[in-house]
N, CA, C and O atoms as a GROMACS GRO file, in nm:
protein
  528
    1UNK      N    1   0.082  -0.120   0.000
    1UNK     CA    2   0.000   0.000   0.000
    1UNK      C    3   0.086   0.126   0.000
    1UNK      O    4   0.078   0.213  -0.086
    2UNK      N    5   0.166   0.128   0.098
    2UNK     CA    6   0.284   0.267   0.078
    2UNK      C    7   0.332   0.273  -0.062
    2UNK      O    8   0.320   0.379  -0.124
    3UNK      N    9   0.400   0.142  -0.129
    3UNK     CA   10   0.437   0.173  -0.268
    3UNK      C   11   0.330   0.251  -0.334
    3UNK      O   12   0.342   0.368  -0.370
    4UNK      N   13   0.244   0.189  -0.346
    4UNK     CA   14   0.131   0.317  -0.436
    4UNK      C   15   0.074   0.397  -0.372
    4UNK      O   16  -0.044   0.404  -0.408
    5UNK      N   17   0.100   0.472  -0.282
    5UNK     CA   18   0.104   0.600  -0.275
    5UNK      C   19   0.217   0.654  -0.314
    5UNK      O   20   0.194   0.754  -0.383
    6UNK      N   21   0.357   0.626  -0.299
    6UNK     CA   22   0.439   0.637  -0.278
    6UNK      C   23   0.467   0.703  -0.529
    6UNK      O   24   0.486   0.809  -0.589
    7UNK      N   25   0.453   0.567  -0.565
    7UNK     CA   26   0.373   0.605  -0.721
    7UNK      C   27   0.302   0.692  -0.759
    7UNK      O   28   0.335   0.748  -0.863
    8UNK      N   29   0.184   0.733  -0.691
    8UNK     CA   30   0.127   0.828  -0.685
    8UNK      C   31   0.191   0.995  -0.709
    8UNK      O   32   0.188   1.071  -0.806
    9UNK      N   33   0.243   1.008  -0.584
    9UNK     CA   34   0.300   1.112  -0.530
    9UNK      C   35   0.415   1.140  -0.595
    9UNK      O   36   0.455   1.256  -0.597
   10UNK      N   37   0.491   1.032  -0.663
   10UNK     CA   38   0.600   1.071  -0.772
   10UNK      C   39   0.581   1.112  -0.904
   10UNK      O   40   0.658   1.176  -0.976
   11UNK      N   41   0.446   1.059  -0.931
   11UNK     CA   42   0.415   1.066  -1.089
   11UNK      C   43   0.338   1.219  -1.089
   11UNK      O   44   0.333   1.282  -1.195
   12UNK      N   45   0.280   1.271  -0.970
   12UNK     CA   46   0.246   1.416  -0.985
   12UNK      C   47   0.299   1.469  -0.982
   12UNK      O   48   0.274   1.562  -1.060
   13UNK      N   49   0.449   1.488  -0.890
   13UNK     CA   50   0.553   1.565  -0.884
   13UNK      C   51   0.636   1.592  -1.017
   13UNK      O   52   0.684   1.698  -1.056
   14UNK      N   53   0.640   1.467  -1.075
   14UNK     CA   54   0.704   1.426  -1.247
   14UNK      C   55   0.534   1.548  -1.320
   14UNK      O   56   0.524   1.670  -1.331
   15UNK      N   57   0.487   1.494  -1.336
   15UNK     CA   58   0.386   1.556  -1.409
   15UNK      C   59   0.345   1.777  -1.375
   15UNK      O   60   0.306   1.862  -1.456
   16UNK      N   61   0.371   1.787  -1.259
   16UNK     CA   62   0.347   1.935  -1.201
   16UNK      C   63   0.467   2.000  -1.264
   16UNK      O   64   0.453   2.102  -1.332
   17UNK      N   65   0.561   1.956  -1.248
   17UNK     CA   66   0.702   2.001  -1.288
   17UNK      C   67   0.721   2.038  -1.406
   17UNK      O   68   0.796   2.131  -1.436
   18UNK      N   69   0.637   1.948  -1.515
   18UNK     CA   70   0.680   1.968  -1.683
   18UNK      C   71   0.569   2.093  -1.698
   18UNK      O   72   0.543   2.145  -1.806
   19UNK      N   73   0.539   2.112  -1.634
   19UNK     CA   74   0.393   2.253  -1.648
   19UNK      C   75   0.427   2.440  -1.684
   19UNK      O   76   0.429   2.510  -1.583
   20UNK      N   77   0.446   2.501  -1.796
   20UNK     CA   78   0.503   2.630  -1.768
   20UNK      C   79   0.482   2.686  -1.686
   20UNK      O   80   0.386   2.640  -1.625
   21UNK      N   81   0.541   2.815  -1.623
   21UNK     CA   82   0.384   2.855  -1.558
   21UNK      C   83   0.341   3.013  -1.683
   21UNK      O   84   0.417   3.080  -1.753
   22UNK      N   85   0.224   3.019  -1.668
   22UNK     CA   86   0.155   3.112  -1.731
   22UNK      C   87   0.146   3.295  -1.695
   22UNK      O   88   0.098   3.358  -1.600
   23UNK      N   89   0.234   3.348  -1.847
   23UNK     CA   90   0.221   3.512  -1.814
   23UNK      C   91   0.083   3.556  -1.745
   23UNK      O   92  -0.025   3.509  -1.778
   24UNK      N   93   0.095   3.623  -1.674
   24UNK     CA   94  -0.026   3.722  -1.604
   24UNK      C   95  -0.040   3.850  -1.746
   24UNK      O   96   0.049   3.920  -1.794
   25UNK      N   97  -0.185   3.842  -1.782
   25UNK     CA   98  -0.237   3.883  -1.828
   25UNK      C   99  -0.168   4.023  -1.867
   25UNK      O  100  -0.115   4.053  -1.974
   26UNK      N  101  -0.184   4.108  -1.737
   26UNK     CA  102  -0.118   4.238  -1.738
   26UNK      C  103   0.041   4.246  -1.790
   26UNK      O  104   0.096   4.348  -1.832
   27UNK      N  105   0.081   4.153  -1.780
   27UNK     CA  106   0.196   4.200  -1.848
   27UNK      C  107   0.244   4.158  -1.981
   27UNK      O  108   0.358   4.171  -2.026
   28UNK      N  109   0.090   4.078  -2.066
   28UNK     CA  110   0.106   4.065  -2.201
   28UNK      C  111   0.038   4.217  -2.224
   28UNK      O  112   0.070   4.278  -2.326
   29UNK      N  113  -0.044   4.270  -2.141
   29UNK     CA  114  -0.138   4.362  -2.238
   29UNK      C  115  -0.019   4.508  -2.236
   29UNK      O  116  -0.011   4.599  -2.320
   30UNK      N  117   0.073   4.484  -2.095
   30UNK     CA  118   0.129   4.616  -2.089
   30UNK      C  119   0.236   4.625  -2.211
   30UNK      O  120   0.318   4.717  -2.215
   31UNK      N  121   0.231   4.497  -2.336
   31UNK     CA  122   0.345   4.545  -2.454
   31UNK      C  123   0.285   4.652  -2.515
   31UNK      O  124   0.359   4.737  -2.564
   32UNK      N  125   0.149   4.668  -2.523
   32UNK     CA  126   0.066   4.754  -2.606
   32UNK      C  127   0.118   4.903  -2.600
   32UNK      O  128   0.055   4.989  -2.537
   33UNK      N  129   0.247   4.933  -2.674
   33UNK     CA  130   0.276   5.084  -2.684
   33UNK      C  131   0.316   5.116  -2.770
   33UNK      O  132   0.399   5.050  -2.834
   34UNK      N  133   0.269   5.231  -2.804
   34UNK     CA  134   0.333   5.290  -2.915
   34UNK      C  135   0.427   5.261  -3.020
   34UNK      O  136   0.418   5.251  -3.142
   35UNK      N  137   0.536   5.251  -2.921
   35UNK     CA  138   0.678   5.232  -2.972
   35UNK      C  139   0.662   5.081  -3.013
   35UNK      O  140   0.690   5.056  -3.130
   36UNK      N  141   0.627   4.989  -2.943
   36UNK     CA  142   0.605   4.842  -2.984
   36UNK      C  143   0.501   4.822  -3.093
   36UNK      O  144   0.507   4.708  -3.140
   37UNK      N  145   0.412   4.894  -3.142
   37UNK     CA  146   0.276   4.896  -3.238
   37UNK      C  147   0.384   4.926  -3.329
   37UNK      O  148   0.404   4.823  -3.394
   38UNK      N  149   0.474   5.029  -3.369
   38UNK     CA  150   0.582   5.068  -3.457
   38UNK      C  151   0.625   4.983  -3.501
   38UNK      O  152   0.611   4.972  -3.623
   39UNK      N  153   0.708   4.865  -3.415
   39UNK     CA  154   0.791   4.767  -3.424
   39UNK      C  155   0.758   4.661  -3.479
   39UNK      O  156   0.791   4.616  -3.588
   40UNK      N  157   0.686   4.619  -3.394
   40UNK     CA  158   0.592   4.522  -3.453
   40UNK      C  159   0.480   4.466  -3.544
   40UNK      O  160   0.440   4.350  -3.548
   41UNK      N  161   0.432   4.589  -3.627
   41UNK     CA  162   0.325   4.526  -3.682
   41UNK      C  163   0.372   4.652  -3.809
   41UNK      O  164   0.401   4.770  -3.792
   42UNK      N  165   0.364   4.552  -3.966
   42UNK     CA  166   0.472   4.573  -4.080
   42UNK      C  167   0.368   4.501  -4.164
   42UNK      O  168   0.348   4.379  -4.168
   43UNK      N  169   0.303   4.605  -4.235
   43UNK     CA  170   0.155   4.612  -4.380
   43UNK      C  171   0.214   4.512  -4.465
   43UNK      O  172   0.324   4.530  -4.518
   44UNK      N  173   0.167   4.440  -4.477
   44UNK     CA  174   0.189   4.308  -4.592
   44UNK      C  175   0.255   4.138  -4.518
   44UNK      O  176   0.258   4.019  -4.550
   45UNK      N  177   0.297   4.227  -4.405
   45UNK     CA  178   0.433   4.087  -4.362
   45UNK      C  179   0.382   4.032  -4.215
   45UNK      O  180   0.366   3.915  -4.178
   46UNK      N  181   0.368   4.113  -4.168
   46UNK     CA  182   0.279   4.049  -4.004
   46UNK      C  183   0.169   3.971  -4.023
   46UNK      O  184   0.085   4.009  -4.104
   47UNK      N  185   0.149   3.839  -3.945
   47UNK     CA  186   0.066   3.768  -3.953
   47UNK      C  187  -0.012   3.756  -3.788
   47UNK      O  188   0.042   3.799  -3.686
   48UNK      N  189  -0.124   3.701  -3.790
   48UNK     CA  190  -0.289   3.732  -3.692
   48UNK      C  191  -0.146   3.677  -3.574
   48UNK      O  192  -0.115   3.752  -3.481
   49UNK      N  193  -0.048   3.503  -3.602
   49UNK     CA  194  -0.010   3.498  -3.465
   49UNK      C  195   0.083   3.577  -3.473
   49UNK      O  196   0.152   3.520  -3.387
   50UNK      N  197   0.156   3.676  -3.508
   50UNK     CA  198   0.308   3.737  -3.499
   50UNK      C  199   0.203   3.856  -3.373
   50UNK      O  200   0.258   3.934  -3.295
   51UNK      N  201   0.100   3.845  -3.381
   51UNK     CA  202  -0.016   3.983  -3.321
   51UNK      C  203  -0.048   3.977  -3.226
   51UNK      O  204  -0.057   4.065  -3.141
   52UNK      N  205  -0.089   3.793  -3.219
   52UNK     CA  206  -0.158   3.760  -3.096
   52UNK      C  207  -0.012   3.706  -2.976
   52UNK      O  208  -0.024   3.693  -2.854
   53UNK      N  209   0.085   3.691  -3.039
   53UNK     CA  210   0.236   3.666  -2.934
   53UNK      C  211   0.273   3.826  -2.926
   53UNK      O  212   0.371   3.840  -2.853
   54UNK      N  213   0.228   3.940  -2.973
   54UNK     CA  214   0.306   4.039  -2.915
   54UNK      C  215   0.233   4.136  -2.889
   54UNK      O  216   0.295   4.243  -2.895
   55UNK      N  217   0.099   4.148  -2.857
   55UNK     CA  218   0.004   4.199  -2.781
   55UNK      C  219  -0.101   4.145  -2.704
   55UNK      O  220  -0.142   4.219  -2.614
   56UNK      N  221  -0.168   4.005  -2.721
   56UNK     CA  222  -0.255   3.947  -2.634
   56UNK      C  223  -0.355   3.942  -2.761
   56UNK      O  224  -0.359   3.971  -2.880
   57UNK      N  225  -0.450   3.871  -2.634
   57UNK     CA  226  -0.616   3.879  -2.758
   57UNK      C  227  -0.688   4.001  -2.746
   57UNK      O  228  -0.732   4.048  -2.641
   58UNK      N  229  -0.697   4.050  -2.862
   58UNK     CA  230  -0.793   4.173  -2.876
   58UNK      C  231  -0.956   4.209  -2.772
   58UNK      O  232  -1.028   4.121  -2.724
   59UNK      N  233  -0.973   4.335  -2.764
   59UNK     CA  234  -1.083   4.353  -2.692
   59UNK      C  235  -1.222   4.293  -2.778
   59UNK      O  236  -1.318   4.224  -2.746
   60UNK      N  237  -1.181   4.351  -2.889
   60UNK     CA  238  -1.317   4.310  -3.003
   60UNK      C  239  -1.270   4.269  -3.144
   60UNK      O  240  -1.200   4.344  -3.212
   61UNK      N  241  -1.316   4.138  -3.189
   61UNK     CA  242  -1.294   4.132  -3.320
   61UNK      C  243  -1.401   4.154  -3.420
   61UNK      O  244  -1.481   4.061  -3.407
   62UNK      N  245  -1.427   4.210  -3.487
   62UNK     CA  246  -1.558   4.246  -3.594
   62UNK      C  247  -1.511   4.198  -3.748
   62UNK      O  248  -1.425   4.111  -3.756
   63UNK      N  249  -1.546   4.235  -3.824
   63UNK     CA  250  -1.566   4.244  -3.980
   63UNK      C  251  -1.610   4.374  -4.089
   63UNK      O  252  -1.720   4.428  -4.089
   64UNK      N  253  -1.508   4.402  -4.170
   64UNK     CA  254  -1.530   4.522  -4.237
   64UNK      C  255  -1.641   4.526  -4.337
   64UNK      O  256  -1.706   4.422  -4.326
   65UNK      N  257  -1.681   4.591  -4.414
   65UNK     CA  258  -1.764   4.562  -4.522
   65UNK      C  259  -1.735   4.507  -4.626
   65UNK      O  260  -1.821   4.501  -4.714
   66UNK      N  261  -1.592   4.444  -4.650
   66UNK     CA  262  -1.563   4.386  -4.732
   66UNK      C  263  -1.564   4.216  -4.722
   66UNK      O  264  -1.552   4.131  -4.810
   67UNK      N  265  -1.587   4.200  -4.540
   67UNK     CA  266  -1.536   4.070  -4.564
   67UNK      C  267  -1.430   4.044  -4.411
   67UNK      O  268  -1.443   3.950  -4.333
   68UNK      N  269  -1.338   4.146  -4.400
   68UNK     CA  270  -1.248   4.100  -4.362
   68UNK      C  271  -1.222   4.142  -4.189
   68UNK      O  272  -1.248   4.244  -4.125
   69UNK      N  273  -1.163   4.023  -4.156
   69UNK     CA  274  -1.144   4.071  -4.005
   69UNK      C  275  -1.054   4.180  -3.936
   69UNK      O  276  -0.937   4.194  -3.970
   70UNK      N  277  -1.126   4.276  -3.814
   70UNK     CA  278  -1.026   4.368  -3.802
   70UNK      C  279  -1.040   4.389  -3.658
   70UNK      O  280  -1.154   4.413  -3.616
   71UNK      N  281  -0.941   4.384  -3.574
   71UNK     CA  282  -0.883   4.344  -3.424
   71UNK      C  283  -0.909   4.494  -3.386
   71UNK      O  284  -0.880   4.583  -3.465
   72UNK      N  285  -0.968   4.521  -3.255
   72UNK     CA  286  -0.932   4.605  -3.199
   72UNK      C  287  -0.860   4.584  -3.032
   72UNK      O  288  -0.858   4.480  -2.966
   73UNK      N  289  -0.818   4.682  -3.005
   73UNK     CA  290  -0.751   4.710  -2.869
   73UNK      C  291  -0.761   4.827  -2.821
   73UNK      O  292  -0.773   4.930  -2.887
   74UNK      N  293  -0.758   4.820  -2.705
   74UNK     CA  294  -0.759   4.934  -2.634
   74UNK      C  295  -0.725   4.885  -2.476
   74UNK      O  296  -0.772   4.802  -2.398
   75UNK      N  297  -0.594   5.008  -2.472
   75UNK     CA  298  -0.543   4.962  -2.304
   75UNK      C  299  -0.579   5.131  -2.260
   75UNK      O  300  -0.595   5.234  -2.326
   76UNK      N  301  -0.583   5.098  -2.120
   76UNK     CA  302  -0.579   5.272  -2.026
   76UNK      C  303  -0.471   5.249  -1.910
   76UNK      O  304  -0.474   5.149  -1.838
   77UNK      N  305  -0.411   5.315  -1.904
   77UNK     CA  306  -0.240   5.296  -1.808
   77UNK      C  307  -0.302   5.437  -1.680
   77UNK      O  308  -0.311   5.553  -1.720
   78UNK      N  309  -0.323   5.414  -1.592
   78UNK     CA  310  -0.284   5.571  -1.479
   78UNK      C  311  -0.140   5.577  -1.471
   78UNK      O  312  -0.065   5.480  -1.484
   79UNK      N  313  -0.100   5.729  -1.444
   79UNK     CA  314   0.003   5.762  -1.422
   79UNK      C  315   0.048   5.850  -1.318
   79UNK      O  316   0.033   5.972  -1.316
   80UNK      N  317   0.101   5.783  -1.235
   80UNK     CA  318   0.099   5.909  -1.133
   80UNK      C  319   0.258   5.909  -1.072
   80UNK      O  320   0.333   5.816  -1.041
   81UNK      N  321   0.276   6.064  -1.069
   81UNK     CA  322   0.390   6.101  -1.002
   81UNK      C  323   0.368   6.198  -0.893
   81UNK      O  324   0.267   6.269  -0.888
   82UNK      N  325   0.500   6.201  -0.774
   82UNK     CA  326   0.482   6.272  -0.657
   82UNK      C  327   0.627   6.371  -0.654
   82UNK      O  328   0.737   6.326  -0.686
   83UNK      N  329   0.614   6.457  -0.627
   83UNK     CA  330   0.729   6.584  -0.611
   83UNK      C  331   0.800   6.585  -0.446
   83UNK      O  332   0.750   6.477  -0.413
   84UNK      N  333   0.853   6.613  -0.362
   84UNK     CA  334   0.890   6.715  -0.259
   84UNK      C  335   1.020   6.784  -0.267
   84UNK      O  336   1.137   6.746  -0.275
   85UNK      N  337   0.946   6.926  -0.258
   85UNK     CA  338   1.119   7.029  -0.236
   85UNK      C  339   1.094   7.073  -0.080
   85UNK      O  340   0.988   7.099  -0.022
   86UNK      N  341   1.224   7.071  -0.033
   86UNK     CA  342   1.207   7.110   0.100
   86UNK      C  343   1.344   7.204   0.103
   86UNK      O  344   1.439   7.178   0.029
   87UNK      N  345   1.343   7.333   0.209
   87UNK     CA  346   1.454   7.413   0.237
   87UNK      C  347   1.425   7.479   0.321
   87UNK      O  348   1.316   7.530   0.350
   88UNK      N  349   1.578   7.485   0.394
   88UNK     CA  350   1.600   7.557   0.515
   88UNK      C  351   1.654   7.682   0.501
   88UNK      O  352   1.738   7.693   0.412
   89UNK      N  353   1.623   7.799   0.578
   89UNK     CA  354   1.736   7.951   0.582
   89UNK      C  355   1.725   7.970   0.733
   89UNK      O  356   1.636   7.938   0.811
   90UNK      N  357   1.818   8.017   0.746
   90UNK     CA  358   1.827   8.086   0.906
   90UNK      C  359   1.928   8.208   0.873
   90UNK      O  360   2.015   8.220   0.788
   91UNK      N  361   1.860   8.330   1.020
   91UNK     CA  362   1.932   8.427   1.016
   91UNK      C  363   1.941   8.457   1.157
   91UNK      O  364   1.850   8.426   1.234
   92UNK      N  365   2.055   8.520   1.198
   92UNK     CA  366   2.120   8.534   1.346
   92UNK      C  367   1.997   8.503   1.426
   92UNK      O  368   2.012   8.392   1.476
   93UNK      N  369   1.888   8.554   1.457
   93UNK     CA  370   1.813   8.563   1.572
   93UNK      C  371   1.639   8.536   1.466
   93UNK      O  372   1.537   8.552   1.533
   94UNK      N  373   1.622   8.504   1.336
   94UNK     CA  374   1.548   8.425   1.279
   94UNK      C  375   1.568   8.388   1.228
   94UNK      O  376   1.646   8.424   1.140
   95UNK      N  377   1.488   8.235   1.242
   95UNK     CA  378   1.431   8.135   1.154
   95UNK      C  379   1.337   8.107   1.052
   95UNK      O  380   1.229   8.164   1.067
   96UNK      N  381   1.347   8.035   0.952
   96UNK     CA  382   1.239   7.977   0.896
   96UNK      C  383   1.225   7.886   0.796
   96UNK      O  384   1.263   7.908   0.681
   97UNK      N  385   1.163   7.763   0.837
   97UNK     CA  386   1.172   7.654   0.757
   97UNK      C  387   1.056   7.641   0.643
   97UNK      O  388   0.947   7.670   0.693
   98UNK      N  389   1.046   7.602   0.489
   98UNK     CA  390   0.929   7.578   0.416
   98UNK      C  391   0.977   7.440   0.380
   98UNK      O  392   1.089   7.395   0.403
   99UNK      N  393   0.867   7.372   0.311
   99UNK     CA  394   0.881   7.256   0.238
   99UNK      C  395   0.750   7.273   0.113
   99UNK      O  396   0.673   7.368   0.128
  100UNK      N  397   0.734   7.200   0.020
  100UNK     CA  398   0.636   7.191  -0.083
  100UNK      C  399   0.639   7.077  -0.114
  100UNK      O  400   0.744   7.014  -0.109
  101UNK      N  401   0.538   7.028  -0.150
  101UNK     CA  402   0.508   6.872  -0.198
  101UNK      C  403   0.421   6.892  -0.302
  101UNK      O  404   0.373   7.003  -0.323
  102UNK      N  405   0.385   6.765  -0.390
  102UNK     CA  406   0.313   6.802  -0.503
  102UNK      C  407   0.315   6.632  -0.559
  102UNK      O  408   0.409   6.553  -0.573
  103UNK      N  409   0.166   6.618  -0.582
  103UNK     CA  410   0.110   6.459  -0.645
  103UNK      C  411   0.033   6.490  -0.802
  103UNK      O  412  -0.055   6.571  -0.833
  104UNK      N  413   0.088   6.417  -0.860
  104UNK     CA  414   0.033   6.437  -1.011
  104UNK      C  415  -0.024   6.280  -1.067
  104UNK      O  416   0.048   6.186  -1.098
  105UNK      N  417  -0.146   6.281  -1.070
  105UNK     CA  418  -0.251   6.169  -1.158
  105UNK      C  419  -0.260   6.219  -1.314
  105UNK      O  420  -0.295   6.332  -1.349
  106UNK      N  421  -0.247   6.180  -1.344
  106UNK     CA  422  -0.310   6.151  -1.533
  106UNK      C  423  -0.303   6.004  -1.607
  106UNK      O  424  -0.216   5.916  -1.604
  107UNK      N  425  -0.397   6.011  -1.657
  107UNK     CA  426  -0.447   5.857  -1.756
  107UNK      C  427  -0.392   5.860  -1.871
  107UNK      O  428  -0.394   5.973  -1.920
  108UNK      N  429  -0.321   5.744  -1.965
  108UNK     CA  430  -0.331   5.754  -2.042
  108UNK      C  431  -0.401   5.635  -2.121
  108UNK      O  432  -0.394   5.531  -2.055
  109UNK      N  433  -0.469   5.620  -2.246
  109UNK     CA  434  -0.537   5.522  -2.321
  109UNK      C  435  -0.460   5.525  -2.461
  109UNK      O  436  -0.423   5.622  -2.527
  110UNK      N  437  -0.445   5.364  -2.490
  110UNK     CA  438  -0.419   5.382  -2.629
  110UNK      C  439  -0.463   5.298  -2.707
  110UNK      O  440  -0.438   5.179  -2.686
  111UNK      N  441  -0.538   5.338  -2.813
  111UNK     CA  442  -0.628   5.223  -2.892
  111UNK      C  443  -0.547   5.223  -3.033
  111UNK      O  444  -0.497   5.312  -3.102
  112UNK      N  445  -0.561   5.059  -3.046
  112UNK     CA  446  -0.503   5.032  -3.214
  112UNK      C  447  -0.621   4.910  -3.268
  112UNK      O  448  -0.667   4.813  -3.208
  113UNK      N  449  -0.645   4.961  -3.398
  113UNK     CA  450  -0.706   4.896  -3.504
  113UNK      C  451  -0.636   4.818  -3.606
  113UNK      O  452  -0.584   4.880  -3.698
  114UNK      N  453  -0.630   4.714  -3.603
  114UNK     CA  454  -0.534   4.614  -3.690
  114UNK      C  455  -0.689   4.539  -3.817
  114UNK      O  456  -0.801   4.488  -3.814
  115UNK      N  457  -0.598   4.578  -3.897
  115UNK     CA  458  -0.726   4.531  -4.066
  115UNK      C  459  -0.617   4.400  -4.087
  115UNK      O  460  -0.497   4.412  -4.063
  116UNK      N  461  -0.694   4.240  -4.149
  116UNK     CA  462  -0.612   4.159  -4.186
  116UNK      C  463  -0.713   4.136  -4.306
  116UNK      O  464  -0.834   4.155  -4.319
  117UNK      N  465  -0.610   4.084  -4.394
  117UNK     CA  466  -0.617   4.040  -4.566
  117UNK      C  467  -0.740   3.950  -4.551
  117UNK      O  468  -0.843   3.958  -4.484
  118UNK      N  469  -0.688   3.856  -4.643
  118UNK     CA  470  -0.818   3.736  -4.648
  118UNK      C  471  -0.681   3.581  -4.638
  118UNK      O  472  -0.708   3.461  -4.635
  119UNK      N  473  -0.511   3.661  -4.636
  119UNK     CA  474  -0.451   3.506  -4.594
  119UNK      C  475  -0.391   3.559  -4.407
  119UNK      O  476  -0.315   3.500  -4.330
  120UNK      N  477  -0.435   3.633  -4.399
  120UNK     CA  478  -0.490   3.633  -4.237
  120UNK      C  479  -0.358   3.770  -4.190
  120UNK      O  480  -0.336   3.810  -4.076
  121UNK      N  481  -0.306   3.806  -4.283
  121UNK     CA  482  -0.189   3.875  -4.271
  121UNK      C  483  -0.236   4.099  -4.244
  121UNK      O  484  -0.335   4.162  -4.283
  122UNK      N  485  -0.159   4.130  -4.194
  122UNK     CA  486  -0.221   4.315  -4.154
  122UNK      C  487  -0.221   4.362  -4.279
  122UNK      O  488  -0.110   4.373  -4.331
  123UNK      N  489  -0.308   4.391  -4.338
  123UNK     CA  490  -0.364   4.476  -4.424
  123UNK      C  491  -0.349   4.645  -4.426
  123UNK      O  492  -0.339   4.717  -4.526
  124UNK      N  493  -0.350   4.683  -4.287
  124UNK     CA  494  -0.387   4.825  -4.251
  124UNK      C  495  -0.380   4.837  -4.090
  124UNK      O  496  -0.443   4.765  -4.012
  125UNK      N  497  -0.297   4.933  -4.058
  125UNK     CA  498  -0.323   4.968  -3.872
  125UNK      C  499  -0.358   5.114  -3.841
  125UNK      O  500  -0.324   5.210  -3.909
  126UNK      N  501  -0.428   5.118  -3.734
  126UNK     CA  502  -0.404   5.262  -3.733
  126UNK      C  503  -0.415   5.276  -3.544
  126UNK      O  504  -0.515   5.238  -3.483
  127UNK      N  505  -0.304   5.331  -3.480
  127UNK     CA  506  -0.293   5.345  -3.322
  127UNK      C  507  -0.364   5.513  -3.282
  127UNK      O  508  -0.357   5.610  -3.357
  128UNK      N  509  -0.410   5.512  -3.186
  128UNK     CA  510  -0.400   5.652  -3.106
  128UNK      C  511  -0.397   5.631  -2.955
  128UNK      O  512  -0.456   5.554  -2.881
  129UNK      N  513  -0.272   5.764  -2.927
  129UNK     CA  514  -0.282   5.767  -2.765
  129UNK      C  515  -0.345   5.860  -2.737
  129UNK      O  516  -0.353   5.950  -2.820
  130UNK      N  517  -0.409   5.870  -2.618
  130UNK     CA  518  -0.454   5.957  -2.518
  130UNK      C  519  -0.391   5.964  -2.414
  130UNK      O  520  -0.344   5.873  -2.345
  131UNK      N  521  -0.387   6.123  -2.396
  131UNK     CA  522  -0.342   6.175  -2.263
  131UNK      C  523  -0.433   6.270  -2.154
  131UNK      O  524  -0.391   6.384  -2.144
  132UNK      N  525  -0.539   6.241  -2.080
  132UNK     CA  526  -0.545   6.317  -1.964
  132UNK      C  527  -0.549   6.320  -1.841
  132UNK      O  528  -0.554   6.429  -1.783
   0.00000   0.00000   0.00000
């Protein structure tokens, strides 16, 4: 009876082990930039998987009036940065200390439209960012 458990417990350990483990979502969708839409995606020569390995699966896939399939995306990133200046002066018989601080939020969104042929290849892209 111990041997097969003993079988058991080896053949899952053998089996758990050969397992990838799997990107988190967010950090396939965070390739989605600009600079990478540039890079990566080339009118005639990019194909649906060269698209789906270097951005994720699209938000919506539809169909043009011709026929043909066309991917959309859209990511929204917050952005936030924080400031502090601080300074001291003193003079013989006064003092006085200030400091300033300062927090900055803004969003940005960036949507791309990918058009593919009819042998599954980019036809047409077109990106826009937003900033507010």
């Amino acid at each position: 009876m111990n041997k097969y458990y003993f079988t058991i417990f080896s053949l899952l350990v053998i089996l758990t082990s050969c397992v990838a483990p799997q990107q988190p979502l967010t950090e396939k969708n965070s390739n989605l930039t600009q600079g990478n839409v540039q890079m990566n995606l080339v009118v005639g020569k990019t194909s649906k998987s060269d698209v789906l390995q270097n951005f994720g699966a699209p938000n919506v896939t539809t169909r043009d009036g011709a026929g043909r399939e066309v991917w959309s995306y859209q990511r929204a990133a917050q952005v936030t940065q924080s400031s502090k200046q601080s300074g001291y002066w003193t003079v013989i018989l006064a003092g006085q200390s200030s400091s300033a601080a300062g927090f900055e939020t803004s969003s940005r969104m960036i949507t791309l439209i990918i058009k593919f042929n009819e042998q599954d290849i980019v036809s047409d892209f077109r990106s826009r960012t937003s900033n507010f």
